[in-house]
C-alpha positions in Angstrom: -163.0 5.5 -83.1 -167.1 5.4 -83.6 -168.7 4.1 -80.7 -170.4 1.4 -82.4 -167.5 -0.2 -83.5 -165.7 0.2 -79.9 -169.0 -1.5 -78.3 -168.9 -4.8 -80.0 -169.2 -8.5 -79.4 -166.3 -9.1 -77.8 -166.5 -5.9 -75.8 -170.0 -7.2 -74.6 -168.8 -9.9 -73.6 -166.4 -9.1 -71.4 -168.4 -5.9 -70.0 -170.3 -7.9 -67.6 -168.3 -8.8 -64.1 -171.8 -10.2 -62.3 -171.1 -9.8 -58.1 -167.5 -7.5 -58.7 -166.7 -4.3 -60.1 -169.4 -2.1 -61.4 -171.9 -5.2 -61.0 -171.0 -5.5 -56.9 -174.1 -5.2 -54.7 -172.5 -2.0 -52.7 -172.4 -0.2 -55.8 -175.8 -1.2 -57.5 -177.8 -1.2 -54.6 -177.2 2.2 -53.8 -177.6 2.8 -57.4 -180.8 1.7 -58.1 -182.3 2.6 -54.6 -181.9 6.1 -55.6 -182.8 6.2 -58.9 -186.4 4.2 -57.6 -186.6 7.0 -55.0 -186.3 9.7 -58.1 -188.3 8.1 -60.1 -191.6 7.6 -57.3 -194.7 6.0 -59.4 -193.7 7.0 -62.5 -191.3 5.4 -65.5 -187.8 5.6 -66.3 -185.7 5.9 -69.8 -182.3 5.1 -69.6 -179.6 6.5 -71.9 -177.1 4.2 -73.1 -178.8 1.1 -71.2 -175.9 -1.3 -72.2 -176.2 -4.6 -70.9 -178.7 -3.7 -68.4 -176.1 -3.3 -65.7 -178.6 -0.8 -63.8 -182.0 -0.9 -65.4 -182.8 -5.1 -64.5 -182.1 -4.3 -60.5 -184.1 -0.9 -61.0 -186.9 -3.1 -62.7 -186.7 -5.4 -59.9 -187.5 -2.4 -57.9 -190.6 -2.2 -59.5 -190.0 0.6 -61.7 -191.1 0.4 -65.5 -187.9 0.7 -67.6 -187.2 1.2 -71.1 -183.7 2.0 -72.0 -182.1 3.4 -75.4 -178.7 2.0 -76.7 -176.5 2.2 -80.0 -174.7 -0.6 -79.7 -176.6 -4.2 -80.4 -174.3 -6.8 -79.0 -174.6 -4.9 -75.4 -178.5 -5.4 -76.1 -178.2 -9.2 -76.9 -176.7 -9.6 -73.7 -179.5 -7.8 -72.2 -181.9 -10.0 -74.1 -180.1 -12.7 -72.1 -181.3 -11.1 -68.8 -184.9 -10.1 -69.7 -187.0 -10.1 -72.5 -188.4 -7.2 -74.6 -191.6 -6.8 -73.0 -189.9 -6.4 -69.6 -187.4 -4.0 -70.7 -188.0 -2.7 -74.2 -185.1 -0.9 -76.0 -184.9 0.9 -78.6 -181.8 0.9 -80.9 -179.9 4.4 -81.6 -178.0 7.3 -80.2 -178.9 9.0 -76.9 -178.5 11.9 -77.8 -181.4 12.0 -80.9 -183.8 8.7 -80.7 -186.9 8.9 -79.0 -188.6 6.3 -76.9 -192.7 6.3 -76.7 -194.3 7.8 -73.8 -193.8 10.2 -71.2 -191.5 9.8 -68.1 -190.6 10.9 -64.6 -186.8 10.2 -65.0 -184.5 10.1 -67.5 -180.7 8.7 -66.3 -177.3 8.1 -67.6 -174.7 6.7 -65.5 -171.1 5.8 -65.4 -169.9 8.6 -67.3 -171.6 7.4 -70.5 -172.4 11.5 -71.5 -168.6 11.8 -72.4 -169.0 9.4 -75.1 -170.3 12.1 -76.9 -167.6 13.7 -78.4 -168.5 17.1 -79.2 -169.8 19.6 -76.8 -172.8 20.1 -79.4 -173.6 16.4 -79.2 -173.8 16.1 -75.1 -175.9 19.4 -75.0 -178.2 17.5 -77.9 -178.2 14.5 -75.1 -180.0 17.2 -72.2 -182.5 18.4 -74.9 -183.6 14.5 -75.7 -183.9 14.0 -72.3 -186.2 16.7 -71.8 -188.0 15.8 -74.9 -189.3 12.7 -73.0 -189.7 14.0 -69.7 -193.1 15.3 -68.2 -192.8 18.4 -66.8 -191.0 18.8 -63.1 -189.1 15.3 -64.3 -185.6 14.6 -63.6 -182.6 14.2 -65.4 -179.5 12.3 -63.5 -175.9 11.6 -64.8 -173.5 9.9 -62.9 -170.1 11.5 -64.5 -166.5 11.4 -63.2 -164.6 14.7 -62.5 -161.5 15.3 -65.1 -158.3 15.2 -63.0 -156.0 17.5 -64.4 -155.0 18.7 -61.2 -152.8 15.6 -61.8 -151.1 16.3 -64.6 -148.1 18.6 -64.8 -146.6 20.6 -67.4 -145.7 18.9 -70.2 -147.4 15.4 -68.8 -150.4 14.3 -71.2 -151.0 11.1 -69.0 -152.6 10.0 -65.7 -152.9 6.6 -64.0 -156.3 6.3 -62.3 -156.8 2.9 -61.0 -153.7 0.2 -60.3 -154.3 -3.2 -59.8 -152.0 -6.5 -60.0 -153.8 -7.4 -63.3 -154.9 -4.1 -64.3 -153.7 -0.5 -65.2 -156.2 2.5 -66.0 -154.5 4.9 -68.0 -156.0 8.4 -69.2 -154.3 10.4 -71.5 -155.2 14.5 -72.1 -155.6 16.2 -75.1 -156.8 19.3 -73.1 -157.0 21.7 -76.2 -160.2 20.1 -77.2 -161.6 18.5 -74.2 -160.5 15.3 -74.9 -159.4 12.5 -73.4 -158.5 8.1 -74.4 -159.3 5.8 -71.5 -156.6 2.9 -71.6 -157.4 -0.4 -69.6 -154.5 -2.6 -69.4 -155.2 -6.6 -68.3 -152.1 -8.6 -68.0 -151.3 -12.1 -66.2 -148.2 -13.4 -65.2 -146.8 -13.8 -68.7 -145.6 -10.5 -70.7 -148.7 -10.0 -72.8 -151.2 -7.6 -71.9 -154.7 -7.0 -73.4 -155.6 -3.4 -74.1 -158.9 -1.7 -74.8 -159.5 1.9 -75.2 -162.3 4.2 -75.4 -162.6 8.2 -76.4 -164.4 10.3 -74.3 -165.4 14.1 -74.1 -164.7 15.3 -70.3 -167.0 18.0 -68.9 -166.8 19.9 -65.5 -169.7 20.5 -63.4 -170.2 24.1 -64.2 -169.9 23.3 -67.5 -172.8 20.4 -67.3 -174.9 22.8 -65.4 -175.2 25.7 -68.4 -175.9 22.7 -70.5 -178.7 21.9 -68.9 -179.8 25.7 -68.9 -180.1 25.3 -72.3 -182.3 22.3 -72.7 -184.5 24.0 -70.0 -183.4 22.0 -66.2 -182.4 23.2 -63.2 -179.6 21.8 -60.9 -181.8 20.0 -57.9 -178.6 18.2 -55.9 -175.2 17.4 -56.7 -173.4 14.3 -54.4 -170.1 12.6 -54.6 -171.7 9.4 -54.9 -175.3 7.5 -55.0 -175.4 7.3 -51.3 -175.6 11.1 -51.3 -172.2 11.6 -49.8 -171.1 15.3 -49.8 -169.8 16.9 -53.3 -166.2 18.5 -52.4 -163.4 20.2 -54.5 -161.8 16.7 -54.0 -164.5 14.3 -55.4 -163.0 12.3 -57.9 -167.1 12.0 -59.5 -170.4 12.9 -59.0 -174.0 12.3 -59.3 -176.0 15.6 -60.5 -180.0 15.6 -61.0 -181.2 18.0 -62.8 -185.2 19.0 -62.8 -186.9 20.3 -65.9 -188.7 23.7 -65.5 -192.4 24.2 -65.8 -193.9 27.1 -67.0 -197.0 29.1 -65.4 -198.7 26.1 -67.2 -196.9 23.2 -66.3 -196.2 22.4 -69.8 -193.5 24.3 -71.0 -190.6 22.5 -73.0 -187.5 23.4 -74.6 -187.6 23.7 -78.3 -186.1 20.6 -80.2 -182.6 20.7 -81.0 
């Protein structure tokens, strides 16, 4: 499944929930009060910007905000939000376009990293980030914490979230680091609506020597965006890494 062709219209267009789900107030507020706090006086570049989910109430903030995404749909419906000059996007992959200028803070939230499917790929994603990134900026990504704690011998499958209209199903392909997100919507009749999406799961160790390599240094790890502690039982985390300055201040990591 390429991720352009997962992120269409119609996926678009059902992505936004405004006032429930992702889009309720205690879970963007926080959100976006942190990433203004990380970002100070300086601008931000998000990764994967979607429908602008994060980056209009960051904006709102005050913040300058330019966001890269691959799919176009998700930016149309961005374009229904805020116009270009408020928010300018530019169209390709996270992990290899480049956006002009210089930033303080580069983010990527809800698990959007593991869309990457290859460990090459998300490394690729840390050394673009630090590409735009003055020196001593940050890098934060908002990823969840594979639970294979859950899974037994011989099970492939985990239910994550249960609702009386939805099911979220993850199933393991733990040789390769892989794992298919199934959301279920059903009503009262017996159909049910499916949509799925690969992913790429990473542990936190593991996300830490990747961003060794592109050059950053982990600064705080939290359970959540309210800085809640980080424990062997957090089902996600937020990470910010900082990049590392040379004697000069200048240093950066060679291009990928």
């Amino acid at each position: 499944m390429q991720q352009a062709k997962i992120w269409d219209t119609d996926t678009a267009r059902r992505y936004d929930t405004p006032g429930t789900g992702m889009f309720a107030p205690d879970v963007l507020t926080p959100t976006a009060r942190r990433l203004a706090e990380l970002a100070g006086a300086g601008r931000a570049l998000e990764f994967a910007i979607g429908t602008g989910r994060v980056a209009v109430p960051l904006a709102e903030r005050g913040v300058p905000v330019t966001g890269i995404e691959l799919s176009e749909p998700m930016i149309e419906r961005l374009r229904a939000k805020v116009d270009e000059a408020t928010i300018p996007v530019i169209v390709g992959d996270m992990a290899t376009a480049s956006a002009p200028g210089e930033y303080t803070l580069v983010y990527l939230v809800y698990n959007t990293i593991s869309n990457l499917l290859t460990q090459a790929e998300q490394v690729a994603c840390f050394r673009n980030a630090a590409r735009h990134l003055r020196p001593g900026g940050r890098f934060v990504i908002e990823l969840w914490v594979p639970e294979l704690r859950k899974l037994p011998p011989g099970q492939r499958a985990t239910v994550w979230h249960c609702e009386p209209d939805y099911i979220g199903l993850d199933t393991y392909d733990v040789l390769n680091q892989h794992v298919v997100s199934h959301h279920f919507r059903f009503g009262e009749g017996t159909e049910a609506q499916l949509f799925r999406s690969p992913h790429r799961y990473i542990w936190p160790a593991e996300l830490d020597l990747m961003g060794q390599l592109a050059g950053f240094e982990l600064e705080s790890r939290h359970a959540d965006w309210s800085g809640a502690e980080f424990t062997a039982d957090s089902r996600s985390h937020v990470s910010v890494y900082r990049l590392s300055a040379g004697p000069s201040g200048t240093d950066r990591p060679p291009p990928s």
